[in-house]
C-alpha positions in Angstrom: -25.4 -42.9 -20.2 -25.9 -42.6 -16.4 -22.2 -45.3 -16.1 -20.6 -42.7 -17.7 -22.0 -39.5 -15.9 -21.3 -41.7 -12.6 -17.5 -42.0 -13.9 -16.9 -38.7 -15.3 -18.6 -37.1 -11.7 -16.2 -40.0 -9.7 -12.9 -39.0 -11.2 -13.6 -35.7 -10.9 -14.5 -35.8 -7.4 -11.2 -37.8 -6.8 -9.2 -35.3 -8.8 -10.4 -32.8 -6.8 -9.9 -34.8 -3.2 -6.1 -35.3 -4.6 -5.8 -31.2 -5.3 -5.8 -31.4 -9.2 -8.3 -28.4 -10.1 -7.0 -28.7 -13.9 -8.0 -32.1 -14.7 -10.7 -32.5 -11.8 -12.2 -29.3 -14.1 -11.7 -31.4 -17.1 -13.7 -34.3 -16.1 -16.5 -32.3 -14.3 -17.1 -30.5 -18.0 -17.0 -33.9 -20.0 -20.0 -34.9 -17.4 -21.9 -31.8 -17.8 -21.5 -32.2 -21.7 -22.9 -35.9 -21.5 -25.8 -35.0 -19.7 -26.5 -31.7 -21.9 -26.7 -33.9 -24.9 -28.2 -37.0 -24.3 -30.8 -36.1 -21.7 -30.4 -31.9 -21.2 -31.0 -30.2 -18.0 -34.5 -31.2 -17.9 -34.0 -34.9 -17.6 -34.6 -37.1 -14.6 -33.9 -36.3 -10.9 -31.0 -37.7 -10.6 -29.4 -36.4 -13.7 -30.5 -33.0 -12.2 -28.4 -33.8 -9.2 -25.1 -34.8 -10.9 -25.5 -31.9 -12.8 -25.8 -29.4 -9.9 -23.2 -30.8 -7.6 -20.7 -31.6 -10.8 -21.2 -27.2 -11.3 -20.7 -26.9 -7.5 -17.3 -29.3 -7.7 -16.5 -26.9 -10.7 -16.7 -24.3 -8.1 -14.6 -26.0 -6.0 -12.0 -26.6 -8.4 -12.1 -23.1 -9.6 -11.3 -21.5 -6.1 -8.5 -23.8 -5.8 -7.3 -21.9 -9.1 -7.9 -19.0 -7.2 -11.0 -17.9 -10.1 -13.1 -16.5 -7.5 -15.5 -14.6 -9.6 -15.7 -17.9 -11.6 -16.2 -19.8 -8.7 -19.0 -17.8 -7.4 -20.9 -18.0 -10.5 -20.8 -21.6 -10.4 -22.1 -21.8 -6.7 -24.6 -19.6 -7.8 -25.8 -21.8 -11.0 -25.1 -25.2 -8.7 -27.2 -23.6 -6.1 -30.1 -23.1 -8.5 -30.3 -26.4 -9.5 -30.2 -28.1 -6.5 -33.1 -25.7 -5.3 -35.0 -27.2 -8.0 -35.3 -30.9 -6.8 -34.9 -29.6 -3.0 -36.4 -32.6 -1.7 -33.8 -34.8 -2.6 -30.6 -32.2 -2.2 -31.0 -31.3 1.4 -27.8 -31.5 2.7 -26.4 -30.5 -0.4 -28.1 -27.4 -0.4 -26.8 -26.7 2.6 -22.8 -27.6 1.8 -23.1 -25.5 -1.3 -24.6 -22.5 1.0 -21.4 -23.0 3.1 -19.0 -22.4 0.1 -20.7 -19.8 -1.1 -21.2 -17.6 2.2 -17.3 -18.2 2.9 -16.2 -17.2 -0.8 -18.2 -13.7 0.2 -16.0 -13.5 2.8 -13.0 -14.3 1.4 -13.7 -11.6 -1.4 -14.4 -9.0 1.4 -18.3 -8.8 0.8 -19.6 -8.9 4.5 -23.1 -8.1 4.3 -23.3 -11.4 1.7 -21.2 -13.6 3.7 -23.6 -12.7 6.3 -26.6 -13.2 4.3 -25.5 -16.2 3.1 -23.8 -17.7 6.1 -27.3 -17.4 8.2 -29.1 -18.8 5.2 -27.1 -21.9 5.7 -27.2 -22.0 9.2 -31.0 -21.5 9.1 -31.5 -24.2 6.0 -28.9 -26.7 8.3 -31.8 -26.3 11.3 -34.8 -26.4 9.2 -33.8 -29.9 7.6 -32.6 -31.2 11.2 -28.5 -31.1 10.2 -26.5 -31.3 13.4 -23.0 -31.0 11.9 -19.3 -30.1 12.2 -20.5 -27.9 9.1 -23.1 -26.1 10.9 -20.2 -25.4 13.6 -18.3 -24.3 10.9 -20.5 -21.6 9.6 -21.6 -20.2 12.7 -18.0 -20.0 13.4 -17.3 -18.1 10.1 -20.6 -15.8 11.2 -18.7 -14.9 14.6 -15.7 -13.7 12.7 -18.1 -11.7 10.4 -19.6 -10.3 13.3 -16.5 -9.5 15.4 -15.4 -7.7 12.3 -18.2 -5.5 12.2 -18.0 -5.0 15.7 -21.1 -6.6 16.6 -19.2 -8.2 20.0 -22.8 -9.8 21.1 -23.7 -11.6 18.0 -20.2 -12.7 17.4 -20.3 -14.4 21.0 -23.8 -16.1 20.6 -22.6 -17.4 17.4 -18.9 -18.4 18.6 -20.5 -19.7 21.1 -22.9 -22.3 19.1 -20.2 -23.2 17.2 -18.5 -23.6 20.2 -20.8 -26.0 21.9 -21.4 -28.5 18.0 -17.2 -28.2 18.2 -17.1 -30.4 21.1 -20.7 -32.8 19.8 -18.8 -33.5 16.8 -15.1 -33.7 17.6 -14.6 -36.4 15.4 -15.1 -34.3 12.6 -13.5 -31.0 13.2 -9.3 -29.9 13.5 -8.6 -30.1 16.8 -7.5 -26.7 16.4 -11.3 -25.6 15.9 -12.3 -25.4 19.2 -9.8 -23.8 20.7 -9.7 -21.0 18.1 -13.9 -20.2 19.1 -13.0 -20.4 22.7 -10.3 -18.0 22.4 -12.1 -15.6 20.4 -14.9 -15.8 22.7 -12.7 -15.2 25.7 -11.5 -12.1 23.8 -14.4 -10.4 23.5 -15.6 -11.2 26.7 -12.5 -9.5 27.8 -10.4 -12.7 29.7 -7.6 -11.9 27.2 -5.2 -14.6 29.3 -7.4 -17.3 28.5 -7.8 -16.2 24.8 -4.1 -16.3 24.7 -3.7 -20.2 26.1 -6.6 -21.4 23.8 -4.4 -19.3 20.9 -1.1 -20.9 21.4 -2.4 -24.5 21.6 -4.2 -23.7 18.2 -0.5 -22.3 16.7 1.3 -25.0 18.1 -1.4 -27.1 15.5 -1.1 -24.5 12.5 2.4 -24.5 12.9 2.3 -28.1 11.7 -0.8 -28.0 9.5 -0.8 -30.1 6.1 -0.1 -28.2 3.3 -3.5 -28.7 1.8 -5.2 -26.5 4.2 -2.4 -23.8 3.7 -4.9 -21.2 2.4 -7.3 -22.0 5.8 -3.7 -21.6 7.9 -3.0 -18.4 6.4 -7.0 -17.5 7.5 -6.7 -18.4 11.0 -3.2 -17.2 11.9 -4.2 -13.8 10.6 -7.6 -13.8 12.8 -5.5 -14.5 15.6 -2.8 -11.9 14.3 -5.9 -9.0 14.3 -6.7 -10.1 18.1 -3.5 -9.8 19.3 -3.1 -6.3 17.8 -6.7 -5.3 18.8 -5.4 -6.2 22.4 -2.1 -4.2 22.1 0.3 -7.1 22.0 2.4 -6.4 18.9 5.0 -8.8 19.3 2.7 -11.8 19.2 0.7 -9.7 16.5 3.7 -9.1 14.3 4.7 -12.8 14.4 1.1 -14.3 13.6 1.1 -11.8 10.6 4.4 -13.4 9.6 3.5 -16.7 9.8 0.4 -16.3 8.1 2.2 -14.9 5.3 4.5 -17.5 5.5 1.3 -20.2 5.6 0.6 -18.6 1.6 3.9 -18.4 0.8 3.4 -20.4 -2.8 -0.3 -18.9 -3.4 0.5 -15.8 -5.0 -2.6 -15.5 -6.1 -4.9 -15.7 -2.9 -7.0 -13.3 -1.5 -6.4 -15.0 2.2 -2.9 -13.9 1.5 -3.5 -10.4 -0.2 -6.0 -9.7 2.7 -3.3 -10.6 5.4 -0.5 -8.5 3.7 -3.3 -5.2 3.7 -3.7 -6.0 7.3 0.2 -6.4 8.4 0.5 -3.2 6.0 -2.3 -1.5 8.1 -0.4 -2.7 11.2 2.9 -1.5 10.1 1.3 1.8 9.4 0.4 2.1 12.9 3.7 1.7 14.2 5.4 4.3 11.4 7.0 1.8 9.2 5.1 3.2 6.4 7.8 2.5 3.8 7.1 -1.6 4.4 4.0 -1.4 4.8 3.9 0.8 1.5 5.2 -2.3 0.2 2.9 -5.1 1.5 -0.5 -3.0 0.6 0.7 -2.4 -2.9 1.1 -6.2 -3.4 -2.5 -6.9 -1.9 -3.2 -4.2 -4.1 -2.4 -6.2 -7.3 -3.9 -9.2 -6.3 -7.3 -7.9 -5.4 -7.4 -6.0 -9.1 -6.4 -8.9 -10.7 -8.9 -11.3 -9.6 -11.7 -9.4 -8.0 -11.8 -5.6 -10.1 -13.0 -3.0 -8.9 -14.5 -3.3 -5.4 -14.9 -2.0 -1.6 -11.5 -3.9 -0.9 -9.2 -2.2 -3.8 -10.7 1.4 -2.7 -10.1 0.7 0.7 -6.6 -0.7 -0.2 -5.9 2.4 -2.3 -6.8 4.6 0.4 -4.8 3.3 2.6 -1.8 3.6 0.1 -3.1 7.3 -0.7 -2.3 7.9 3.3 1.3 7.1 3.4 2.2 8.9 -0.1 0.4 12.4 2.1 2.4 11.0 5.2 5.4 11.4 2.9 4.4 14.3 1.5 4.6 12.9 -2.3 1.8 14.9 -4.2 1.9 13.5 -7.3 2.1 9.5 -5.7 -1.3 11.3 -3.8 -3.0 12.5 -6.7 -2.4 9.4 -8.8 -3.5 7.1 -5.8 -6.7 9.4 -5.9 -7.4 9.0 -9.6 -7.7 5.3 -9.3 -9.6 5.5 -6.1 -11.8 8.2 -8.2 -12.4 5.6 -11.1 -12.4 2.8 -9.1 -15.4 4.2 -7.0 -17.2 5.9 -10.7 -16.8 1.7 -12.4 -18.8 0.2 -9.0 -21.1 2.7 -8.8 -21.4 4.9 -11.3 -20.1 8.6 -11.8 -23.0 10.5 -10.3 -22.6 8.4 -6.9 -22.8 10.5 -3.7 -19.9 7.9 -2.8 -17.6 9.6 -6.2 -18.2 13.1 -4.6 -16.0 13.1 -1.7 -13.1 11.7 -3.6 -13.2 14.6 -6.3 -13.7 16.9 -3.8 -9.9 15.0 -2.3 -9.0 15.7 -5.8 -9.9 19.2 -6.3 -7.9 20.0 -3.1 -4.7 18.3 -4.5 -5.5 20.4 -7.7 -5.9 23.6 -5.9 -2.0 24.9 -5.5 -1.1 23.7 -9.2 -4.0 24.3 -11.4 -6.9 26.7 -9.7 -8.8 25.9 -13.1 -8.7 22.2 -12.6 -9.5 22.3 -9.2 -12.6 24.1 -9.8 -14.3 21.8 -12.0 -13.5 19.0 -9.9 -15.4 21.0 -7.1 -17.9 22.1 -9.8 -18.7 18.6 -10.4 -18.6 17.1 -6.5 -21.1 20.4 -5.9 -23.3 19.2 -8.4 -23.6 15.3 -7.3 -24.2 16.6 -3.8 -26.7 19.1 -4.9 -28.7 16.0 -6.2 -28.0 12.9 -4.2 -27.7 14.8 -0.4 -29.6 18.1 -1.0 -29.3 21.4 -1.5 -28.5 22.5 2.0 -26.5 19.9 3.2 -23.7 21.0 5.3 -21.4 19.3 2.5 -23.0 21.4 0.1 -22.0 25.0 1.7 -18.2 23.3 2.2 -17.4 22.8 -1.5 -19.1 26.0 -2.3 -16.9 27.8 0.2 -13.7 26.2 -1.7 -15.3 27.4 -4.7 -15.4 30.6 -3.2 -11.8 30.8 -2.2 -10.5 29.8 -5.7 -12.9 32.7 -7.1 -11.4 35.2 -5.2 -8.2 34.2 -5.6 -8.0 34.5 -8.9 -10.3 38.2 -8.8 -13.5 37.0 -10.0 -15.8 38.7 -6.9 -18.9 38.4 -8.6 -18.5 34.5 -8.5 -16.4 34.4 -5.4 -19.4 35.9 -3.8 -22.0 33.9 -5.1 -20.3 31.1 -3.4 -19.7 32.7 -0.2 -23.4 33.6 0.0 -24.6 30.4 -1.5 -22.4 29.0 1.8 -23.4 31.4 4.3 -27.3 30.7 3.5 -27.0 27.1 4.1 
């Protein structure tokens, strides 16, 4: 029995090592089943550590399939077992914390990445783990951070990560260290030094095995946002390219959808709305598809919604708006304060073609800011002066000046 969990767990492992997810999945389940049969979950230690690390290799396989919401689960599970015998799954604990704070990221859920990524850091500390890995997730933290703009926490931690870079050289890229120091120059504002640190760590990327592709496509767009934060389009425009050229074959890949919505967003800023049009509806489809609804598809659709009023396209507008309206009611629910200011968008597009429409969009936005901000917000006594308008547009005074008043008190 434990031979053949210690086989199954192996040649999964090495599937995994050789980039296989299909058949490294396969072996990983037939070890999970062995142990579930002959001994269950609630067998011996170490049965309870090959199970938990053969879930958080399923993890690993899954992302690689690009099954993020799959993969998290499993991180999730391998995490609580391992928590379970924590004595003997120290430095597991913290690996697994590591994956799981980075997926966050990667699916565009900050405040988790951030939660988790500290949890790791602070687990990493507690058990006495100097690492490359503990440079790696303060490094991840930093980029967090900068993101948020929080410029002094992102330094402390790119700096950290900086200083365990160059302790543990041996088992970092040597593009690692170069790519902290150059953020870190950034925000400290010696954008000439960010720049040499940047093109030694393209000069590496540009040559990067294809098995980090999906890490490639990460780090040339991180550098791709600097550049553009800093005003230097060219080198922005070409770090956008070749990061989309780094993800070239994973369609699928949220790296890849998240650098096309941030070359779309940069396009956008120079006018080229019809490409980046383009490039944001792509990201678009990939988010949907493999994260559903979600801060990052809303945001995505908004940005869309901006072009199609830049081009004056009402109905492309309204659509947009219907999706970010349903979008927002699925994640958190239809009597959200967050669902009022996109009927209240909605309502407005309604207003010229159907007054009738319009108003019980506005009806309904008035009634879940009534509850959720008060009834004398500010936003309150704007939606009832629209309601007003409609009113007396269409000759009903009585109701037209109900609203007005209503407005006027507040």
């Amino acid at each position: 029995f434990e031979l053949a969990t210690t086989i199954l767990y192996c040649r999964g492992s090495v599937h995994l090592a050789n980039l296989e997810p299909t058949r490294s999945l396969k072996q990983l389940k037939n070890c999970i089943k062995v142990i579930d049969e002959f001994k269950g979950f609630n067998g011996d230690d170490q049965m309870k550590t090959i199970w938990g690390l053969s879930i958080l290799k399923m993890g690993d396989a899954l992302l690689l399939m690009d099954e993020y919401r799959e993969a998290m689960k499993h991180y999730v599970q391998a995490l609580d077992a391992l928590y379970k015998d924590a004595a003997n799954n120290r430095v597991e604990i913290g690996s697994a914390l590591l994956r799981k704070g980075r997926l966050h990221q990667m699916m565009g859920q900050a405040e988790n990445a951030k939660r988790v990524l500290k949890e790791c850091i602070q687990w990493k500390r507690e058990i006495g783990e100097i690492s490359g890995e503990v440079a790696l997730a303060l490094s991840y933290l930093g980029d967090v951070y900068s993101d948020e703009k929080s410029t002094q926490e992102a330094i402390r931690s790119f700096e950290s990560a900086s200083g365990l870079f160059q302790a543990f050289s041996e088992e970092i890229e040597e593009s690692d260290l170069d790519l902290v120091a150059g953020k870190t120059a950034e925000l400290n504002g010696q954008y000439e030094t960010c720049v040499e640190h940047f093109n030694a760590v393209i000069e590496f990327l540009e040559h990067a095995p294809d098995e980090r592709k999906i890490r490639t496509c990460y780090d040339f767009r991180c550098i791709a946002m600097i550049f553009e934060r800093n005003g230097d389009e060219e080198k922005a425009a070409e770090a956008y390219d070749m990061s989309i050229a780094a993800s070239e074959d994973a369609d699928g890949s949220l790296e890849r959808a998240s650098t096309l919505f941030h070359k779309g967003s940069f396009l956008m800023t120079r006018n080229l709305n019809n490409e980046a049009l383009k490039l944001l509806e792509t990201s678009l489809k990939t988010r949907i598809k493999k994260l559903g609804p979600c801060e990052c598809v809303i945001t995505t659709l908004q940005k869309i919604a901006s072009i199609h009023r830049s081009n004056g396209d009402t109905k492309e507008i309204e659509n947009t708006f219907k999706k970010i309206r349903d979008c927002t009611e699925v994640l958190y629910g239809d009597d959200s304060e967050k669902v009022a200011p996109v009927l209240y968008e909605l309502a407005e597009l309604k207003e010229a073609s159907n007054q009738s429409e319009a108003l019980a969009l506005f009806g309904k936005c008035l009634d879940i800011q009534k509850r959720k901000l008060g009834q004398t917000h500010p936003e309150v006594a704007n939606t009832l002066q629209k309601m007003g308008s409609i009113h007396a547009s269409k000759e009903n005074f009585h109701k037209a000046y109900d609203c007005f008043a209503g407005a006027v008190d507040i």
